[in-house]
Steps between C-alpha positions, in 0.01 A plus 500: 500500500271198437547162648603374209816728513552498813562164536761479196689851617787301601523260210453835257708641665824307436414550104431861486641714801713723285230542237281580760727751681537647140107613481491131239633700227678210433284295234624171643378568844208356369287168557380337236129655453640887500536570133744858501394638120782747360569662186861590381654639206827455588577192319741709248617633779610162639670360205725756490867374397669819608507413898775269617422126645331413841855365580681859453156718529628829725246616717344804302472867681305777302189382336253538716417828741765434814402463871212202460501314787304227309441379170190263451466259214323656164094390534270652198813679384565670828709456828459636783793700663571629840706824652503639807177321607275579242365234168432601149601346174738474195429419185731269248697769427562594874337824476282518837163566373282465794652762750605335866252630719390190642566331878387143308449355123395183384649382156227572195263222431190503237646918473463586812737526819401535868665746627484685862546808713494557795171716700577790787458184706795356376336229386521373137202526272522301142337564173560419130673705233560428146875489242428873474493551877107656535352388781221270406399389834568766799655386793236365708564095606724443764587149331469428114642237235626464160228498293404130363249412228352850473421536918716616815467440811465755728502575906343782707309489777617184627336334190587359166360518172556530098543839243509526178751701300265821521507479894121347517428303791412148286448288830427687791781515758342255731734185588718489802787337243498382112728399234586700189299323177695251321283275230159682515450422924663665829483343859324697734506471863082518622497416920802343548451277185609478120306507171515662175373731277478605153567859342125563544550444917277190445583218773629193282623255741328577865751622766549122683873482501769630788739616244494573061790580287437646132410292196755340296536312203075438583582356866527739862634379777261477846577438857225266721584409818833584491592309145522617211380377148338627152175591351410569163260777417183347590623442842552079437784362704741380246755406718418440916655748746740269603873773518651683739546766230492579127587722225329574171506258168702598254570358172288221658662421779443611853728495790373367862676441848422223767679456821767745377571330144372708153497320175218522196213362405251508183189638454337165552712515831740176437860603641689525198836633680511372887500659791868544596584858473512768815402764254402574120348766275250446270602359110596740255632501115534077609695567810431535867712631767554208787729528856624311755614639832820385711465501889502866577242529234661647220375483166686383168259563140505293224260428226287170393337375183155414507640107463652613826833464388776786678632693171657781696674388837383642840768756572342829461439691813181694289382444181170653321333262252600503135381818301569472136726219508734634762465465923612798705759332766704589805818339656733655772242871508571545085186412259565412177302280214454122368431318244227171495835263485637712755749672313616879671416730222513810693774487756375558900619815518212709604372641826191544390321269171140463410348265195537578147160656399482534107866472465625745766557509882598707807853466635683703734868494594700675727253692558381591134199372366436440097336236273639240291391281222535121512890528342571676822566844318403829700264628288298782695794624760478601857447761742817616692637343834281624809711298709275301619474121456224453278 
């Protein structure tokens, strides 16, 4: 992990432990530069008037093939889905389509999916497949990402690099550390120090900085001396290293900490919202997710408009950011969904909730997983009870 990640794990962490511990098939487990790209057809599907109300909505038994252990959220029009230990993945109509053979899968991105087995080692060895499960990439790296802007990156060896989506070695695997591509540039770590470089490997911005985050909204995040601050991509110091910590810009407005205290600023780096929160997430659809701790430290979520104003209390124990006009939230262990005025339209009643992606999510209850639309009607059902909290 870079130093740039490193040093936010514990402020990340708060926003996205059970996407994370859910492989981040959740969509909303996102920040604000990963861009999840999906294609449903189920929209017919979802309008269906036959299926009673979120209110009275049974939990469904029989649609799809019994005994998943896990359900993932639908990415490129296909989730992934666990059983006894081994991935594969089910199309819109729940028919599993890519057998489960895997020990690890990644959720499809730019139509491909890492996926993993393990070696007579035991240890795992991940390559890239495509929606009609061939194997486009063998098994090879013992680290890869999603694919992003037409390049992966790729570990073996000890050493990181970038593929392309025929498995050609685009930028040699040669860097103790690097960030996936996001706006035409990665970070690359070169002797202890960060830089960047295009899709062509060329050095843009010489390796002179103790930390780099990934491009956003034409500004990266860098780390001197302990502080942190933006470039744009010429290297010029738009705003001075002068916070503790940041996160990226989003719809132009980037969140920093000092002394303990995040608010935002603007891209000409005036504080727009002050410095009073003990945590936030990044802006999204015109909302951003604040907190404030008690004395033992725990956390109650609310969301901010960009005047800075509190449109939905802090009560929430978790909340993802707002996908589609709705929030995933969670109160007393049940996750349910928001409107921007705050309004409950799906009732917290799930164990398990991701973010609406294209007008569907992943639920699970009682131990059954399905997918609903934004009414709250079950509209793909789920696998059968394995008894085992999801």
């Amino acid at each position: 992990m870079n130093t740039f990640n490193t040093r936010k794990q514990n402020i990340l962490t708060m926003a996205i432990a059970i996407g994370l511990s859910l492989l981040a098939f959740d969509a909303c487990s996102q920040n604000s530069t990963t861009k999840q790209k999906t294609q449903t057809t189920a929209e017919s599907v979802a309008k269906s008037a036959s299926e009673p109300s979120a209110e009275t909505a049974p939990t469904p038994r029989n649609t799809l093939k019994a005994g998943y252990d896990f359900v993932g959220n639908f990415h490129q029009g296909l989730a992934a889905v666990k059983k006894d230990g081994k991935f594969g993945f089910i199309n819109q109509q729940g028919e599993e389509v890519i057998p489960l053979q895997y020990d690890w899968v990644q959720p499809f991105s730019e139509g491909l999916a890492s996926v993993s087995k393990k070696d007579e080692f035991d240890e795992f060895q991940l390559g890239f497949i495509n929606k009609q499960g061939e194997e486009v990439i063998p098994n090879q790296y013992t680290a890869a990402r999603d694919f992003s802007e037409g390049l992966a990156w790729v570990k073996k060896g000890g050493k990181c690099g970038f593929i392309n989506q025929q498995g050609e070695e685009i930028i040699p695997l040669q860097y103790k550390e690097a960030n996936s591509f996001s706006e035409g540039l990665a970070a690359v770590e070169k002797n202890g120090q960060w830089g960047f470089i295009n899709q062509q490997g060329e050095e843009v911005i010489p390796p002179k900085y103790d930390g780099a985050g990934s491009f956003s909204e034409g500004l990266v995040a860098v780390e001197k001396n302990g502080q942190w601050g933006f470039v744009n991509k010429k290297g010029d110091m738009i705003i001075p290293a002068q916070y503790d910590l940041t996160l990226n810009f989003s719809e132009g407005l980037g969140a920093v900490e000092r002394k303990g205290k995040w608010g935002f600023i603007n891209q000409q780096g005036k504080v727009v919202i002050p410095l009073q929160y003990d945590w936030v997430y990044p802006f999204s659809e015109g909302l951003a997710t604040v907190a404030n701790h008690n004395d033992d430290y725990e956390y109650k979520k609310g969301f901010i408009n960009k005047q800075g104003e509190e449109v939905v209390p802090q009560q929430y124990d978790e909340v993802y950011a707002f996908e589609e006009g709705l929030a995933t939230v969670k109160k007393d262990d049940k996750w349910g969904f928001i409107d921007k005025q705050g309004k409950v339209i799906i009732p917290l009643q799930y164990d398990v909730a991701y973010s609406f992606n294209k007008g569907l999510t992943g639920v699970a209850k009682d131990g059954y997983w399905g997918f609903i639309n934004r009414q709250g009607k079950y509209v793909l059902s789920e696998s059968t009870n394995t008894g085992v909290n999801p």
